[in-house]
matplotlib code that plots the C-alpha trace (Angstrom):
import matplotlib.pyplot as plt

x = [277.1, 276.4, 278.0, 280.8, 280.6, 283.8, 282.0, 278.9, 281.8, 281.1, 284.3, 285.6, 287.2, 291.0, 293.3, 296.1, 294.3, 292.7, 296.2, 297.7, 294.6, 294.4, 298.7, 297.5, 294.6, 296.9, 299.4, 296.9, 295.3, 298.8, 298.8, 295.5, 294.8, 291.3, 290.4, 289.8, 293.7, 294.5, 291.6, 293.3, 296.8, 295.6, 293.7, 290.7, 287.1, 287.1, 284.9, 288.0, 290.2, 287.8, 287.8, 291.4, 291.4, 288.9, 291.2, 288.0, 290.1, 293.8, 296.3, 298.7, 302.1, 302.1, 298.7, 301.0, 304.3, 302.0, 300.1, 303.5, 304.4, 301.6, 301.9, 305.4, 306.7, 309.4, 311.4, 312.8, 312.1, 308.4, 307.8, 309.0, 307.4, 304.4, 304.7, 305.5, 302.2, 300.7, 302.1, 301.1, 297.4, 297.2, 298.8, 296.2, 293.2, 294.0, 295.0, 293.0, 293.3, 292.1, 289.9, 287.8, 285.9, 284.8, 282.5, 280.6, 283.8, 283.3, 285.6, 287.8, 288.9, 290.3, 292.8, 293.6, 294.3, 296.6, 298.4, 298.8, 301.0, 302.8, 306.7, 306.2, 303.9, 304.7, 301.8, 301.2, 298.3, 297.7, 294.8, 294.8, 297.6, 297.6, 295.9, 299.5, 300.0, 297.2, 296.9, 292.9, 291.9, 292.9, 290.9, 288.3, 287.6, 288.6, 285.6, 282.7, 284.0, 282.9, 279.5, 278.6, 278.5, 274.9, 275.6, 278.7, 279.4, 280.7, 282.9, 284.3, 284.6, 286.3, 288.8, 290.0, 290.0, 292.4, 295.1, 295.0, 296.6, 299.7, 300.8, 302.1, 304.4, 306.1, 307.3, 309.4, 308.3, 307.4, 305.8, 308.3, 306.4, 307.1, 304.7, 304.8, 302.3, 301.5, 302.6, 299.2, 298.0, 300.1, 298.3, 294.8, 293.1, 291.3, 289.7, 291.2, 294.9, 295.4, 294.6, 296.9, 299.3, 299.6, 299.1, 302.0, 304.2, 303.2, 304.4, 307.5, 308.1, 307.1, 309.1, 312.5, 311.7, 314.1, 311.7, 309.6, 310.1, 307.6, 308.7, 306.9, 306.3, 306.3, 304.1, 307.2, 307.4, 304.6, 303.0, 304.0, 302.5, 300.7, 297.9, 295.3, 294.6, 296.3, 297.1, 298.7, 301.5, 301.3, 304.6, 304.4, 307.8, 311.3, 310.2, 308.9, 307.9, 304.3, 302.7, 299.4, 297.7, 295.0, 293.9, 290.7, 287.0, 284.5, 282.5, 284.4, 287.9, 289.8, 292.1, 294.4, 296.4, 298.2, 302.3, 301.7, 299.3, 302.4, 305.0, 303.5, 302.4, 305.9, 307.4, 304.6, 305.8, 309.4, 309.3, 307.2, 309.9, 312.6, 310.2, 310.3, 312.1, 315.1, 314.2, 315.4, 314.3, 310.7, 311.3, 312.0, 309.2, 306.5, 308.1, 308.1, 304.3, 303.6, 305.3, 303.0, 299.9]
y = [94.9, 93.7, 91.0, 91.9, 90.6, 88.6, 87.3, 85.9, 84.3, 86.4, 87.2, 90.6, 92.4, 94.1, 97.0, 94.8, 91.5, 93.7, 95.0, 91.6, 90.1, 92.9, 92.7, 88.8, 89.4, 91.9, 89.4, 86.8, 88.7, 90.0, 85.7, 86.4, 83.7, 83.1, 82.3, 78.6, 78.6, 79.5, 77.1, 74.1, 75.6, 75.5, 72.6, 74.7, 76.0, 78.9, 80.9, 80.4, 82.4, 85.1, 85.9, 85.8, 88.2, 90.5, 90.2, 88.9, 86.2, 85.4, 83.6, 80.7, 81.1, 77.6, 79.7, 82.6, 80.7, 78.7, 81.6, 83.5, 80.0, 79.5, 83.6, 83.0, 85.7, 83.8, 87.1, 86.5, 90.0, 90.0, 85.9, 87.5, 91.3, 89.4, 86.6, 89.8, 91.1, 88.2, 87.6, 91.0, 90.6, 87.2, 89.5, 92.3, 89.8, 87.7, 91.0, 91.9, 95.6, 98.4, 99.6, 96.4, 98.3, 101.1, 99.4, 102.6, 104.1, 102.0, 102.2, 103.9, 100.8, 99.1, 102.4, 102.2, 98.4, 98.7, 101.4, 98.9, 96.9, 99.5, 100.0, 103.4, 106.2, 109.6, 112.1, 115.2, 117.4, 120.9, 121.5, 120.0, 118.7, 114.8, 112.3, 110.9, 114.2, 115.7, 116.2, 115.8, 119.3, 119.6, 116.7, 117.7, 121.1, 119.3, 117.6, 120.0, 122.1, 119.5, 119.7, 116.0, 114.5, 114.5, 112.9, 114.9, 111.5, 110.3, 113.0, 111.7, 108.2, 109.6, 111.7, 108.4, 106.3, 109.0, 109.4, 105.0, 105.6, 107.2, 104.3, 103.7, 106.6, 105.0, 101.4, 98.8, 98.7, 102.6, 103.7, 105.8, 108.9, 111.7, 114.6, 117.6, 120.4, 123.0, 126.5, 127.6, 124.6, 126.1, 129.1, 127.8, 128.6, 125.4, 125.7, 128.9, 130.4, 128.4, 125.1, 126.3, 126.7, 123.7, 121.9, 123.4, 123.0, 118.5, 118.8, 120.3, 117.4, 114.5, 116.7, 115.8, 112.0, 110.1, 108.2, 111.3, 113.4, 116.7, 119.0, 122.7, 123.6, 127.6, 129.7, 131.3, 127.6, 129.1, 126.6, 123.0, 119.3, 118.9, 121.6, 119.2, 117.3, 116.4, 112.0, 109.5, 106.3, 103.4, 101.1, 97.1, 96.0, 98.1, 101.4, 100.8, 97.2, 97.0, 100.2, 101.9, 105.0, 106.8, 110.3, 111.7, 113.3, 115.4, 112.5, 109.2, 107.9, 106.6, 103.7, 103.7, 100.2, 99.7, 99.9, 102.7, 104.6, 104.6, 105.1, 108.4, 109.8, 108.8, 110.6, 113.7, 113.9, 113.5, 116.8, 118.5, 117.7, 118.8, 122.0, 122.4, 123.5, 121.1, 119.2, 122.3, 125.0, 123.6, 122.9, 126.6, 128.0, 126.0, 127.6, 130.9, 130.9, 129.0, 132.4, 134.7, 133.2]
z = [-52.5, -55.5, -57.5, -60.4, -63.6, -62.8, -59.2, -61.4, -64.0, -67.1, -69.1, -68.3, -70.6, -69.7, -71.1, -71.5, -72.1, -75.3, -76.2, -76.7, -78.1, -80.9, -81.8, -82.1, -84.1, -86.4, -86.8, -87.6, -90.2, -91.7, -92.4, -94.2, -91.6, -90.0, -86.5, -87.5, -88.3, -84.8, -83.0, -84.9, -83.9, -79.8, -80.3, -79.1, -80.3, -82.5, -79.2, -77.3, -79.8, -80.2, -76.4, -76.4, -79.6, -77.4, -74.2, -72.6, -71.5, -70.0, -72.2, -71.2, -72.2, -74.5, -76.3, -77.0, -78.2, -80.2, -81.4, -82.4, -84.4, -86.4, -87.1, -88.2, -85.6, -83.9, -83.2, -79.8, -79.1, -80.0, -78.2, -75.3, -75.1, -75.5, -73.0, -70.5, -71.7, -71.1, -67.7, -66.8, -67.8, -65.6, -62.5, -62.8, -62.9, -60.4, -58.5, -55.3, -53.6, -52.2, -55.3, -54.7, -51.9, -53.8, -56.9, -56.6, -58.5, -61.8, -64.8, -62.8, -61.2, -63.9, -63.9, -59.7, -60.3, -63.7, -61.4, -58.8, -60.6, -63.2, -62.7, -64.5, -64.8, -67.4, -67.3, -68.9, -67.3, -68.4, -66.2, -63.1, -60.3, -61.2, -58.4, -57.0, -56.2, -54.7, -51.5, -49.7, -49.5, -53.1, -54.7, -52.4, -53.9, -57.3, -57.0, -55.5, -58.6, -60.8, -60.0, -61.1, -57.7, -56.1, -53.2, -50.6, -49.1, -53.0, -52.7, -49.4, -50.9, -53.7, -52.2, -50.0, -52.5, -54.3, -51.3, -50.9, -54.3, -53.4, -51.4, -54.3, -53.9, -50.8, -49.1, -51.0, -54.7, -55.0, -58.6, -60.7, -61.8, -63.9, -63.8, -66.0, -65.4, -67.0, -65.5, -65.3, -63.3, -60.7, -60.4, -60.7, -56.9, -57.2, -53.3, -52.4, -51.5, -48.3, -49.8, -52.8, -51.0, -49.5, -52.7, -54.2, -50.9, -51.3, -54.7, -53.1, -50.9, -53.2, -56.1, -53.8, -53.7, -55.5, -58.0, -58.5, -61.0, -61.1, -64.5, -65.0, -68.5, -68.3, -70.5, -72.0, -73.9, -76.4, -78.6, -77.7, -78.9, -75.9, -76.0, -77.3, -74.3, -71.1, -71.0, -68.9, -70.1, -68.0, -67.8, -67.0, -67.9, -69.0, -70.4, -73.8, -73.2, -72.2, -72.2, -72.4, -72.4, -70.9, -72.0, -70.2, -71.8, -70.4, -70.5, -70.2, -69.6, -73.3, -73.1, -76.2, -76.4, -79.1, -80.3, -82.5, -79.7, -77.1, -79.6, -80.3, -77.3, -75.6, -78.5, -77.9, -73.9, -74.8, -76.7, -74.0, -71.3, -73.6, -73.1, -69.7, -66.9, -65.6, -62.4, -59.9, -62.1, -62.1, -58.2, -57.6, -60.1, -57.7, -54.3, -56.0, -57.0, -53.5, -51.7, -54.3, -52.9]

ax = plt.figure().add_subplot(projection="3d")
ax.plot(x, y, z, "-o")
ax.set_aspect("equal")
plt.show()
């Protein structure tokens, strides 16, 4: 196998080390201050600060109380949303899982291991039945259908690698997820009736758990704010705290990290699931298109 950037000691780059270093490279420049400012401030090169400002590397708490000092952000509120940050960026690189035997699924990694340690999880899909969800067959078909694999035993790899994520979903620290689907990702016969069918009927059963929330948005909604592309919100802290996003391309995955970024899209699936169907309706709306098929 061969050796990770992290395994030969290059810097690697995270979503949440790059969210705090760019609200600390906004603050700084809102100073009209220059890295040299903040080097002199931690007593360290200027290099130093411009990997932290790159999230390239992870930040000691003294770094970011010291940081938030010289920036003249002594808010209580902000010191400590972005200690949490900061705490949370240390977890996920020193974290070591599952998704470490499966380099041959790249970028995607970085998602599987932010997921590992997430309290929260909202997604909106419009086209497809989310990962956590799925069940083998499912992702299976999901990904002969795409046609980009050349090799079937990828496919295999992939579909395990996608049901060792919904551990999550289970034993003492379970992930709370809410899903919202679009009606017509209900109807899609992605791999036939039968495997449909049984699709629908694990949403039924994972739909009743007590942390899992899985919403139908019916056509009869009409237009709604979501019809421009399906995207994922991942929590680290209380809802609101530490969160990023994740909204998918046909050709690569798009991390979007800041304040504003979550503040809008929470706001964008907030009006969807004021949109859809209540918790039972949508539960009854899946078992009625699960007895059509």
């Amino acid at each position: 196998m061969a050796a990770t950037r992290a395994d030969r000691g290059t810097p690697v780059s995270t979503v949440l080390g790059r969210r705090l270093g760019g609200e600390l490279l906004r603050m700084r420049e809102s100073r009209g201050l220059r890295q040299t400012h903040a080097a002199e401030a931690l007593t360290a090169s200027v290099a130093k600060v411009a990997k932290m400002e790159r999230g390239l590397v992870p930040m000691r708490d003294p770094d970011v109380r010291a940081l938030c000092h010289l920036y003249e952000e002594n808010g209580s509120t902000t010191v400590d949303r972005l200690l949490s940050l900061a705490k949370t960026d240390r977890d996920r690189r020193k974290a070591k899982g599952w998704w470490d035997q499966y380099p041959e699924l790249g970028s995607q990694t970085e998602y599987f291991a932010l997921e590992d340690i997430a309290t929260g999880i909202h997604t909106w899909q419009q086209a497809v039945v989310p990962g956590l969800l799925q069940t083998p067959e499912y992702a299976h078909a999901l990904a002969v259908g795409n046609g980009s694999w050349a090799d079937l035993g990828e496919i295999e790899t992939f579909v395990e690698a996608r049901m060792t994520r919904q551990a999550r979903l289970h034993g003492e620290r379970p992930l709370h997820l809410w899903a919202v689907l679009h009606e017509g990702v209900l109807h899609q016969l992605v791999g036939g009736r039968s495997v449909m069918r049984a699709q629908l009927e694990h949403l039924l059963d994972l739909g009743r758990l007590p942390h899992v929330h899985v919403q139908v948005l019916p056509y009869l909604a009409g237009a709604h704010p979501g019809m421009t592309s399906s995207f994922t919100i991942m929590s680290f802290a209380e809802p609101g705290a530490v969160d990023v996003v994740r909204t998918d391309t046909v050709s690569t995955n798009l991390w979007l990290e800041s304040d504003t970024d979550a503040a809008q899209h929470q706001a964008i699936f907030d009006r969807i699931t004021r949109l859809g169907l209540a918790s039972q309706g949508s539960l009854r709306a899946i078992e009625s298109i699960r007895k059509e098929m």
